[in-house]
N, C-alpha and C positions, 0 to 999 in steps of 0.2 A: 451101424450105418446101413445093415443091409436090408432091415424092417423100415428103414425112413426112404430108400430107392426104390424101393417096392411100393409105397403108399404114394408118391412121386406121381411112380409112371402112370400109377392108377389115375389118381386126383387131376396131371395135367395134361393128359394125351392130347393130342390132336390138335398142337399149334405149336409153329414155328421156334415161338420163346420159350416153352413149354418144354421141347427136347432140349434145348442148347440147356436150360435150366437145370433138369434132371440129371443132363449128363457133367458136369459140374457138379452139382452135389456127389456124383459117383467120386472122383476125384478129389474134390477140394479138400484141404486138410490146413489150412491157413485160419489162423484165427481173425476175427475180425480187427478191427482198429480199435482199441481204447480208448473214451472218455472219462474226465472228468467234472462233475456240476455242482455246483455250491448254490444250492438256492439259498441261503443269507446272504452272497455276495452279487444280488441282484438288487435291482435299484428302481423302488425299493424294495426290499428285502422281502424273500418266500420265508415261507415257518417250516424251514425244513433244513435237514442236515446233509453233509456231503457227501458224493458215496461214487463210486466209479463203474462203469458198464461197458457195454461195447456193441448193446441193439434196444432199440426202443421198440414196444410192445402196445400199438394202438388198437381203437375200434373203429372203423369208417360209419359216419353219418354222411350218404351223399346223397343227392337227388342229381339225373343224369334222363336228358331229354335228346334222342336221337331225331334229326328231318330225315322223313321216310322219302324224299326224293333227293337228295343227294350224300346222305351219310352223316352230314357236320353234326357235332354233337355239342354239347355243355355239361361238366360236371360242377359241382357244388356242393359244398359239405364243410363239416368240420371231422378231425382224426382225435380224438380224444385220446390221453397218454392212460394208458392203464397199467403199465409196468416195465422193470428195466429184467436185461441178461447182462451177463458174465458168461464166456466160455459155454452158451448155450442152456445156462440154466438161471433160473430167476433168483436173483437179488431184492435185499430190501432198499427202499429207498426211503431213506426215513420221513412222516409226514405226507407222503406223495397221495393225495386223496382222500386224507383227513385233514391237513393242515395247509394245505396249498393243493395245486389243480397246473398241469399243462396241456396245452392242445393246441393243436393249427386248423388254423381256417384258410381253406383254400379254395380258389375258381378256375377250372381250363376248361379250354375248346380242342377240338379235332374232326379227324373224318376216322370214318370205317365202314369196313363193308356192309353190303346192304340184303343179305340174305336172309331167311325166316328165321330169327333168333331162337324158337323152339325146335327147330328142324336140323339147324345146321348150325357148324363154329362161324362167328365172326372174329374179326381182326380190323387191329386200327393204331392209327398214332395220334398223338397229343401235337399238336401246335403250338399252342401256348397252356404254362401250369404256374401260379403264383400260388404262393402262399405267406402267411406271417406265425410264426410261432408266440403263443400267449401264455405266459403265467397271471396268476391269481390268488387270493389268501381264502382260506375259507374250506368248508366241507367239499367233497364230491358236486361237481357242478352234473348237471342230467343233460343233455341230448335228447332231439326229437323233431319231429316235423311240422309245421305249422298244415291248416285246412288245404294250402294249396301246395304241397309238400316240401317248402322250402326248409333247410334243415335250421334249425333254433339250438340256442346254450339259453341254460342259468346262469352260466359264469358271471360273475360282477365285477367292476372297478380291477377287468385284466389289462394288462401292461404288455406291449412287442418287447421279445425277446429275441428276433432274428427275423429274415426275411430270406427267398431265395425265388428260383424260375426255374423252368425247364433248360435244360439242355437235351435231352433225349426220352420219351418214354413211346409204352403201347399199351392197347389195349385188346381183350376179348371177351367174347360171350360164347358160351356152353351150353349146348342144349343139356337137360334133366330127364326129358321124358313128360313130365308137368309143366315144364315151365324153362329156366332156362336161369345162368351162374354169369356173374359178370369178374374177371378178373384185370387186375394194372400193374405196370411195374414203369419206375420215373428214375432216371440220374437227376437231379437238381441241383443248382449253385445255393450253397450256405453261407450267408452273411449276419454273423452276431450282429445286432445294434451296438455300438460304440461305448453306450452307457452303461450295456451288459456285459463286461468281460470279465465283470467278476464273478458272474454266473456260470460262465464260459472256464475253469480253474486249468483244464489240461486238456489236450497241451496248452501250452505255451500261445502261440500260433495256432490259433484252433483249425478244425477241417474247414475247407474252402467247399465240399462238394456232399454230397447227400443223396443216398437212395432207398427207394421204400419199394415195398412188392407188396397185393394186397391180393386176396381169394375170399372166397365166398362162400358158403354151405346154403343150399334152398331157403332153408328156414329164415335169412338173413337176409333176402330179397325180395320187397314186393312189386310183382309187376303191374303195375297201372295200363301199360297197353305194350303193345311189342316195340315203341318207338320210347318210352319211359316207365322207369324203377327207379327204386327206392332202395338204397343200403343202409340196415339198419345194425350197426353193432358187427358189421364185417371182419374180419382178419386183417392185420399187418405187421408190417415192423419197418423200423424205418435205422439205418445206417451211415457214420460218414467214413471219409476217406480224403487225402487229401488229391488235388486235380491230376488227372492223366492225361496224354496224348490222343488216345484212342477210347473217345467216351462211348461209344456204343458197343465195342468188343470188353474193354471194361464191365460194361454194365452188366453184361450177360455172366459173369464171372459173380461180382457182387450180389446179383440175382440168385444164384446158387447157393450162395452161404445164406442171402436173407432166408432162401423155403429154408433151408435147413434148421436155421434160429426159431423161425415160426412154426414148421411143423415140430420140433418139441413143443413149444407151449401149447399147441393145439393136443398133442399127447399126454400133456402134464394136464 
């Protein structure tokens, strides 16, 4: 733990969520919540076998336009699933990207501050964040950006597997020195599709609530101008839990264990 606090403090200094984060990771010692998914028991059916987790391991495809006179922003993209954990370490999931495909596609707005993104940190919240979770049968679907960098799938003949919203997130930008890092972190409401519960295997009553934390390395951002970039193949993991009283003190907890989930795969 004490090589993953130290890469932490490095990696997230100088915001707000960014200490509450680290210092959490110093402490947490709670394992995350368990899943179980049966993609057979999806309707209809994934070519894939069933297998239990407890953090999902994406890459961000966003496109993300800031107004240089008042802050509001849009993101857009899709999270493509590239792998599950257990207890912090990767698990197979049988099929997953050979034989079937998951990913979400999602759209939010917000504001954040408006200072020189290569100079200095900004900070911001989300207002609104939608998304839909999508399975599909088939090989590895590609990711990418059309001419005007709006983000594009191959995915074909995908099916909703769940839907959810904002409840709480933020965001910020990190100067580099070249250029500058965008990072997010979101609680969101998760809602199985009805037809999906068989996808859905454990629990029982599946989680009601969901949250992802996402970072950035240079190489995985291009900035088009200091008000828009491009996330190509970014960092995440994405978590559920069922509903709390205090989602934004929550979330900051949950946000802890997510770096922690993610920076092993980034070590691994």
């Amino acid at each position: 733990m004490k090589h993953v606090r130290s890469f932490m403090s490095r990696a997230l200094r100088r915001t707000p969520l960014a200490i509450a984060m680290a210092v959490v990771c110093a402490s947490a010692s709670a394992a995350l919540p368990q899943f179980t998914l049966d993609p057979a028991g999806a309707n209809p059916g994934l070519l894939g076998s069933i297998f239990t987790a407890d953090n999902i391991v994406i890459s961000d495809y966003s496109h993300v336009v800031i107004n240089g006179a008042t802050g509001a922003f849009t993101d857009t993209g899709f999270l493509a699933v590239q792998g599950f954990q257990l207890a912090s370490a990767a698990i197979t999931a049988p099929g997953l990207n050979s034989t079937y495909g998951l990913y979400f596609q999602f759209s939010g707005t917000g504001t954040q501050t408006l200072g020189n993104p290569f100079t200095s940190s900004n900070s911001g919240t989300f207002s609104t964040l939608n998304y839909t979770l999508y399975g599909y049968n088939g090989p590895a679907a590609t990711f990418g950006f059309d001419g005007s960098n709006n983000p594009t799938t191959t995915a074909a003949g995908a099916f909703a597997l769940a839907t959810g919203g904002l409840v709480f997130g933020t965001v910020n930008t990190q100067p580099t020195g070249t250029g500058f890092t965008p990072g997010a972190f979101a609680q969101l409401s998760f809602n199985p599709v009805p037809a999906e519960a068989g996808f859905f295997s454990a629990p029982a009553s599946f989680y009601t609530a969901a949250f992802a934390a996402f970072t950035n390395t240079p190489n995985q951002v291009r900035i088009v101008s200091p008000n828009e970039f491009v996330i190509s193949q970014g960092g995440g993991v994405i978590n559920f839990a069922s509903p709390v009283p205090e989602p934004q003190s929550y979330a900051l907890l949950l946000g802890g264990l997510l770096a922690v989930g993610f920076m092993t795969t980034r070590r691994a």
